[in-house]
C-alpha positions in Angstrom: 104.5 79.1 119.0 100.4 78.9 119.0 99.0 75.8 117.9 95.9 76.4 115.4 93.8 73.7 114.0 92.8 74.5 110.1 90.4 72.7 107.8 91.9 71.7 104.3 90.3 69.7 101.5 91.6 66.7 100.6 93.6 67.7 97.4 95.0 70.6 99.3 96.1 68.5 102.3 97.6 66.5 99.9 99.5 69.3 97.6 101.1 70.8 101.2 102.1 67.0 102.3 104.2 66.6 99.0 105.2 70.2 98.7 106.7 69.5 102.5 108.1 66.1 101.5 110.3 67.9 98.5 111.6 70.2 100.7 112.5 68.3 103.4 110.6 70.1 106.3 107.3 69.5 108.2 103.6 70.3 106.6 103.6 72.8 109.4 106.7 75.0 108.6 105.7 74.7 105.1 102.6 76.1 105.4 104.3 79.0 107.6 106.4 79.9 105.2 103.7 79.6 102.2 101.8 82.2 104.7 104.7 84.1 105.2 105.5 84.3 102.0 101.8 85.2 100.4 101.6 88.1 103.2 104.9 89.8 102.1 103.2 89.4 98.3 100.3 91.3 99.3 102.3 94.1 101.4 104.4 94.0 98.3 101.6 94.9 96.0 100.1 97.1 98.5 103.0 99.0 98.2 103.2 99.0 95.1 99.7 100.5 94.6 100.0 103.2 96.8 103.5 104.1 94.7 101.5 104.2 91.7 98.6 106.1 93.2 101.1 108.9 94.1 102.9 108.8 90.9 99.4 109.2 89.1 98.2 112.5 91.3 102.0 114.0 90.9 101.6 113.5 87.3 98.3 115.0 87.7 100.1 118.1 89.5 102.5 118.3 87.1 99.5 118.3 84.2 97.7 121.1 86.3 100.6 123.5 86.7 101.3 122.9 82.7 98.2 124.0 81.9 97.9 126.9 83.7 101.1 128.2 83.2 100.6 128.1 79.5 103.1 127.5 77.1 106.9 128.1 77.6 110.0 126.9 75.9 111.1 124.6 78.2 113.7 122.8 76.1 115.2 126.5 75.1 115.7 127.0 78.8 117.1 123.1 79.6 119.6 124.0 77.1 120.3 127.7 78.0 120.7 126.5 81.3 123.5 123.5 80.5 125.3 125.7 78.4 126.0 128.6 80.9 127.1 126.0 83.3 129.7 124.4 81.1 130.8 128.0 79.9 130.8 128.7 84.1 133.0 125.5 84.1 135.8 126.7 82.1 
């Protein structure tokens, strides 16, 4: 392990002490798992993010295509298509 030194406030210094104290572990592994843990959040939600950035411009795509394709029975053609299957089935 590296030994850091790091400047708290008071009330903070105080919040990891007890925070420590309740679970029955030293100030310093708490606060290496409160890091640990806040790190994984933000990966997390970076994650996240970039999910939701590709879902949006596939959704884009998919609004692109539709439009220039026009208009098409697409529900005619769902059902069309499950129908011959099951008749393919028996």
């Amino acid at each position: 392990m590296v030994r850091v030194n790091v400047t708290f406030d008071q009330d903070t210094l105080r919040l990891a002490n007890r925070a420590a104290r309740r679970r029955r572990t030293s100030r310093s592994e708490f606060i290496r798992s409160a890091v640990r843990a806040e790190a994984t959040r933000d990966d997390a939600a970076g994650k996240a993010e970039d999910l939701r950035q590709q879902r949006h411009e596939a959704i884009q795509g998919i609004r692109r295509i539709a439009k220039e394709a026009g208009s098409w029975p697409a529900t005619k053609i769902v059902h069309d298509w499950r129908y011959r299957l099951m008749r393919e089935d028996h």
